[in-house]
N, C-alpha and C positions, 0 to 999 in steps of 0.2 A: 543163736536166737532167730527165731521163723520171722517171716517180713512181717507177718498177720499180728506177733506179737510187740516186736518194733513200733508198728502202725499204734497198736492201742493205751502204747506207753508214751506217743509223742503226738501232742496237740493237730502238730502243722501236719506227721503222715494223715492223723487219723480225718482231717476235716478235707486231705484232698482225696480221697474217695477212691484212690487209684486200685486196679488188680495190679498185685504184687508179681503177678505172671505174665505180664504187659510191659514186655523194654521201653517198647516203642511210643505207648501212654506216658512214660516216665519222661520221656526225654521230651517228648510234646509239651507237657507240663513245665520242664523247665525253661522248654525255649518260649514258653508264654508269659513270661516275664517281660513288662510293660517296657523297660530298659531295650528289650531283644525285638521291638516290634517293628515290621517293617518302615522305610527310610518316607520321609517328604520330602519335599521337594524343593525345603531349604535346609536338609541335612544330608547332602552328598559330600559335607565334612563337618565334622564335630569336635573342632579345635579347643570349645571351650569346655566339653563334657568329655570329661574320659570314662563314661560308664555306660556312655550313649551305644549301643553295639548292634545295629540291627541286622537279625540272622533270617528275615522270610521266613516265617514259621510258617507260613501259608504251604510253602512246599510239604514241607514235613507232612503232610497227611497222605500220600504217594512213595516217600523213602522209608529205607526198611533199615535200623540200625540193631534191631536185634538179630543180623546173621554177620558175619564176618566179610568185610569189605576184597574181592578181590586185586589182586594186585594192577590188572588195567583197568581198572577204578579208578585209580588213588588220584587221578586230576579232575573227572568230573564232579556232580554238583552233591555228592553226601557225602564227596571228602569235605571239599568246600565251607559248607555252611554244617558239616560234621567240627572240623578243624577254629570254627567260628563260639561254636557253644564250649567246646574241650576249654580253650582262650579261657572263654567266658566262666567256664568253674576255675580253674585254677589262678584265676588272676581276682577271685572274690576270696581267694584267702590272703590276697596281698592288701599293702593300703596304697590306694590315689586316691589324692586333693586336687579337687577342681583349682581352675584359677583364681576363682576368689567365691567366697560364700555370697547366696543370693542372688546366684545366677541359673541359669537352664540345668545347671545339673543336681539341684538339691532332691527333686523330686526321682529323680532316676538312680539318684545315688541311694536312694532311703529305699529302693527295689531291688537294685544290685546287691546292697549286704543287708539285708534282712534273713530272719530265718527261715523265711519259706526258701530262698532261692539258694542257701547256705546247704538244706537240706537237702531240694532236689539235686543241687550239684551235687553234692556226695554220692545220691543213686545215679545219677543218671552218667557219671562221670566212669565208672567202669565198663557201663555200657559203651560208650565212644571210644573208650579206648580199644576194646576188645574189636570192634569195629574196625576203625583207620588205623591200627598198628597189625592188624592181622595180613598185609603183605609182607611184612620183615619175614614172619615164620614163613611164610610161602616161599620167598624168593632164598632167604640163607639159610632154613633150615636152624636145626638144635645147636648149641654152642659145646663146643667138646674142648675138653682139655688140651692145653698147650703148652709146651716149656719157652720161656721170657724168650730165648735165643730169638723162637722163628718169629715171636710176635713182634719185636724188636725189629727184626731185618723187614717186614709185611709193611711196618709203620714207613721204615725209610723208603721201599721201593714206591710205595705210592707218595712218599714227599713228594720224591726226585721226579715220579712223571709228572707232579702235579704242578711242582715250579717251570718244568717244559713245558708245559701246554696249557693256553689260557685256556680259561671255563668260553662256552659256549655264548652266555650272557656276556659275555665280558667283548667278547664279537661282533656281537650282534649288537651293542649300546655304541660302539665306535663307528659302526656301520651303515646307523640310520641317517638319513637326509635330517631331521628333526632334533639335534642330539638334544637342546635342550630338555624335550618332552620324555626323551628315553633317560636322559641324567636323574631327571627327575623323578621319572617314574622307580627305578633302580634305586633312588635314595629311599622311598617310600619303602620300598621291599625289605631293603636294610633296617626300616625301624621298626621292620616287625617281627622282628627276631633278634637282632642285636641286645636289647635292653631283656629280652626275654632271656637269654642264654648265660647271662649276668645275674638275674634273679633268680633263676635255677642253680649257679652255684653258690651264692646265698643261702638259700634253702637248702641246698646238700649241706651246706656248713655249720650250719644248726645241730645241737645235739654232746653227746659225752664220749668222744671215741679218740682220746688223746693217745689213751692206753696200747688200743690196739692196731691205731696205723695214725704213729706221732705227728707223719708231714702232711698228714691229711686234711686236717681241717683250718691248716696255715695255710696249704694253698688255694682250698678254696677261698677263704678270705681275703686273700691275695687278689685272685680274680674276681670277687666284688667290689673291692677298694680301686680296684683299677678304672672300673668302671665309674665307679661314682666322682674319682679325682677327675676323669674323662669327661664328666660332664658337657662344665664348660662349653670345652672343643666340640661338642655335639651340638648345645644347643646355638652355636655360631655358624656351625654347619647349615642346620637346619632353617634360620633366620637369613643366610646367605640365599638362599631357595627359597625365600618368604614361604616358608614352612614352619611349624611352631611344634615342639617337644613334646604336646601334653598326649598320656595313651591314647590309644583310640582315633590321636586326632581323623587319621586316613582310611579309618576300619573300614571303609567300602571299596578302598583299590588295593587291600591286602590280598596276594596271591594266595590259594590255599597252602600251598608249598611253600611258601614264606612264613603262616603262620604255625604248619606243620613243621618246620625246622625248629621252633619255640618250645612247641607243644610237645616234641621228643624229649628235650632237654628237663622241659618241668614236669614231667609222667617220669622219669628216671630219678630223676632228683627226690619226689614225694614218695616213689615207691620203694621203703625204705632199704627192705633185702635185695633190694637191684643196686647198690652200693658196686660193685667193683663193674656192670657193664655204664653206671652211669660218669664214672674214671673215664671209661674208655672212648664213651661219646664225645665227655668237654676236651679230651686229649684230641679227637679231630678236630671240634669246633678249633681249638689253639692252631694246628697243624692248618686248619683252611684259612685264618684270619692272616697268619703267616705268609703265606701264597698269593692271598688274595688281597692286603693291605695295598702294596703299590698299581694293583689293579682297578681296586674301587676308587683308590685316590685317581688314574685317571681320565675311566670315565667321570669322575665330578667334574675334574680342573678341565676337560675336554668339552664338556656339553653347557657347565654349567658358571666357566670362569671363576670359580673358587677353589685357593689353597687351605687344605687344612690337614691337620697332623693327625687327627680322630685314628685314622687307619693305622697308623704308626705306630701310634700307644697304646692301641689295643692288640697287637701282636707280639710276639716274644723278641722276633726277630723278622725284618720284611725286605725284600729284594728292593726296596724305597732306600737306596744309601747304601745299604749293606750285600755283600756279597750273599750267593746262594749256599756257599758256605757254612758263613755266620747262621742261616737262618734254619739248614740241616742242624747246624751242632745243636744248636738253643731246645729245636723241638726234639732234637736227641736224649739233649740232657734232663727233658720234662718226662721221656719216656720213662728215661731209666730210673728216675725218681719213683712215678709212680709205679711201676712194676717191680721195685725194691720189695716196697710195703706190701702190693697187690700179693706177692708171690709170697712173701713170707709168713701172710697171714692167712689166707686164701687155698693157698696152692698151686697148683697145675691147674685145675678146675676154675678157679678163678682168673687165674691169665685168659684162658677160654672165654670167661662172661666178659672181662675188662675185650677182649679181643671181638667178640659182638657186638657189643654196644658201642665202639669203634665204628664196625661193619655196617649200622644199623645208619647212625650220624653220616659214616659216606652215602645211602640209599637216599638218606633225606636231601643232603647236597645234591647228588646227582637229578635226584627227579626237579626240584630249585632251578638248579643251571638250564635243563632243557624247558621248562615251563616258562621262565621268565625270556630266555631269549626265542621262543614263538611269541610269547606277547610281544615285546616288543618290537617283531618284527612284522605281525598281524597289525598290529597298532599306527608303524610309522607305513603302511601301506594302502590304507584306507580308502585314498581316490582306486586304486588297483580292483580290490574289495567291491567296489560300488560298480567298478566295469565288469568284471565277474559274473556279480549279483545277475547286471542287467543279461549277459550272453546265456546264463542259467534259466533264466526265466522266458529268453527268446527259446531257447531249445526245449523248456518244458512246452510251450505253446504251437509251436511249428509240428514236432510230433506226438503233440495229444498223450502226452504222459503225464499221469495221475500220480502226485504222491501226497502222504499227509500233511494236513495241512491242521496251524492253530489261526484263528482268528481272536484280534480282540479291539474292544471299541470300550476308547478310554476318555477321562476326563481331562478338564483344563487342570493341571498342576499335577496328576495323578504321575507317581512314580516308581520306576520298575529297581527295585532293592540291587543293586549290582551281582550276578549271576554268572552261573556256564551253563552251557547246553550240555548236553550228554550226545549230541549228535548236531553234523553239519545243517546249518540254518541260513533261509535268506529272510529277510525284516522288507517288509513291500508296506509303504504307506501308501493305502486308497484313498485317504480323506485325513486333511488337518495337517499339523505339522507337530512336531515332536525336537527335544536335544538326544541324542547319542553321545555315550558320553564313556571312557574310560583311563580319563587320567584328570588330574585337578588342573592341569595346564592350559584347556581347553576342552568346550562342547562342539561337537558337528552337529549342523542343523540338518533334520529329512523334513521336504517338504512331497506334496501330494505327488505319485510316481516315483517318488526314490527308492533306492533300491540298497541292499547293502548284505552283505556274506559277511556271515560269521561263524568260524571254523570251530568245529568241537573243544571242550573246555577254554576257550578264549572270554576272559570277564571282561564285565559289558553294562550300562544300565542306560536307562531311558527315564525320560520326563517330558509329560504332553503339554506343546504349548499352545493348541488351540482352542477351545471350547470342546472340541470334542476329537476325538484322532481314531481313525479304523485303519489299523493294518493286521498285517498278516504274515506269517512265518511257515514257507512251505518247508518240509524236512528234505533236505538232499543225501541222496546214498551214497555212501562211500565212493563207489564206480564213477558215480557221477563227478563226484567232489575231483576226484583225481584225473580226470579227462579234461578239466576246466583249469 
């Protein structure tokens, strides 16, 4: 059925006026949903509205999502606020309840599921995909046929270097001066994908396929009951960090890469003939939860003086108590489980998809692990930052070098929707004072002459606190960036 005919049999295509031949109208459309409007400047968190989600649509009229996102892309800012609207269709076909009716979020919630925003997420939803999933095909290439054996040994060798060698993030949170602020920040990370990767096997779980792979839809079930018994343990977690469970609450310090680890899981999940690579994806998420259990437990109990078991019981088996051993066999025994059924149903071809979709989940981890430990290490260095800024700006003036520059002259409360650059930036306030701001833990205050660097894809937001604030953001070139 042609989009034109679509359009003239559905009220909501037919009254938004859009060309059918216009992605990038489509996805504009959607992100103009009042729900997705940019932030104020007493929603830098939205603990009590889990529908509240603001994407800067304002950007949108400069990013292009009708072409295929390159793979050194995938951290700047149409992954970003790409990975923000993706969220935002596939979690309108889920349900969250505010914390109680008759508050801030009745009105955002009646825009969130409505059928205008129902519909455009359906169109605008392959569009973003085809976008931010188009470095998988780049970087690994077609999925080819495999027999269980080599997929099986592929799995164990990356276990084993994985339990050797802590993630990057996991380094860099043990490492900062600040730990509370990086504990913190790193829990935030964790709840934007955890509860997600849990609803995605949910959703894979749904359906009639007893017949043809029996242990199939036990264990996904399996892996949402875990999570839902887990509760609990979370939302203790979370209130230990005067943090609060509801979605959404932190949606402006979600890394894209954090949200992009979700968004793999629930794109696999809903696409329903991707069934044996979406096997293969929650087989890593298992395999990293593994690994990573006694490491997120302790960065918490380091930064943040709280014990909890969360990490534990969401793993099969965790080097927290148990030998690395024990925690090879368990994800052993989950392989071979699945690639019983994968291979007897599937084939060789299908060990291949479950064996990608594996491939794809480590791409998403990996690009995660290094994202989050520059943040956090751009983040806990901030006075450093500021002396930088200032030595960058002495050496632009001393030798009369021109570079682009933005200017902007803001209001009292006016708020910058939390963001990346796509290139090295310095932030020079000439007049007023401003909060800097990218964690809930605290705001840095710039007042008139501050100065401050901030390094490509580093999130970031701002709010003016004087009547009126001019600064300015000259662009620095690489060369430069790396000389300083």
């Amino acid at each position: 059925m042609s989009s034109q005919t679509t359009a003239s049999r559905n009220p909501v295509l037919a009254d938004l006026g859009l060309d059918p031949h216009d992605e990038n109208a489509v996805v504009k459309a959607f992100a103009a949903n009042s729900a997705f409007r940019a932030a104020d400047w007493e929603e830098l968190t939205t603990e009590d509205n889990p529908y509240r989600r603001p994407v800067r649509p304002d950007d949108l009229a400069w990013l292009n999502y009708a072409r295929p996102m390159p793979a050194a892309k995938s951290l700047k800012l149409s992954a970003l606020l790409g990975h923000r609207m993706l969220r935002n269709v596939y979690d309108a076909e889920l349900l969250y309840l505010p914390p109680a009716l008759g508050g801030p979020g009745d009105k955002d919630g009646a825009a969130f599921y409505c059928e205008r925003n129902r519909v455009l997420g359906a169109l605008a939803g392959p569009i973003l995909e085809r976008h931010l999933f188009a470095p998988l095909d780049e970087t690994l290439g077609a999925p080819e046929a495999v027999a269980p054996d080599t997929f099986r040994q592929e799995v164990r060798a990356h276990h084993e270097h994985r339990l050797a060698e802590p993630g990057l993030a996991h380094i860099a949170a043990l490492s900062t001066t600040d730990r509370k602020a990086s504990a913190t920040f790193f829990l935030l990370q964790l709840s934007a994908f955890l509860p997600a990767a849990r609803a995605a096997a949910g959703r894979a779980a749904l359906g009639e396929f007893d017949a043809a792979h029996p242990d199939g839809r036990g264990y996904l079930l399996d892996e949402y009951r875990t999570w839902v018994g887990a509760h609990d343990s979370y939302r203790t977690l979370l209130a230990g960090a005067d943090l609060k469970p509801a979605a959404a609450a932190y949606w402006q310090l979600y890394l894209g890469s954090s949200l992009g680890r979700g968004n793999h899981l629930h794109h696999l999940s809903r696409t329903r003939e991707k069934y044996p690579e979406f096997l293969g994806a929650l087989l890593h998420h298992t395999l990293d939860q593994s690994v990573e259990a006694g490491r997120y437990t302790q960065v918490i109990e380091d930064g943040l003086g709280l014990h909890t078991d969360l990490f534990a019981r969401l793993a099969p088996a965790t080097a927290d108590g148990t030998s690395s051993a024990t925690a090879l066999s368990a994800v052993g025994d989950l392989t071979d489980r699945l690639l019983a059924t994968v291979h007897g149903y599937f084939g060789a071809e299908g060990v291949g998809r479950m064996r990608r979709g594996f491939a794809e989940a480590r791409w998403f981890a990996e690009l995660w692990d290094e994202d989050l430990a520059k943040q956090l290490a751009w983040a806990d260095t901030i006075p450093e930052h500021q002396e930088k800024a200032a030595r960058i700006d002495a050496y632009l003036k001393e030798n009369n070098i021109e570079v682009d520059l933005d200017t902007f002259v803001e209001s009292h409360e006016e708020t910058s929707t939390t963001h990346v650059h796509n290139e090295h930036r310095l932030v020079m306030v000439e007049r007023g004072q401003m909060h800097f701001w990218n964690n809930v833990t605290h705001k840095i205050e710039l007042h008139e002459g501050d100065k401050v660097l901030i390094p490509v894809t580093r999130l970031h937001g701002s709010t003016v606190l004087s009547g009126e604030c001019t600064y300015h953001q000259p662009i620095i070139p690489e060369e430069m960036y790396q000389r300083f």
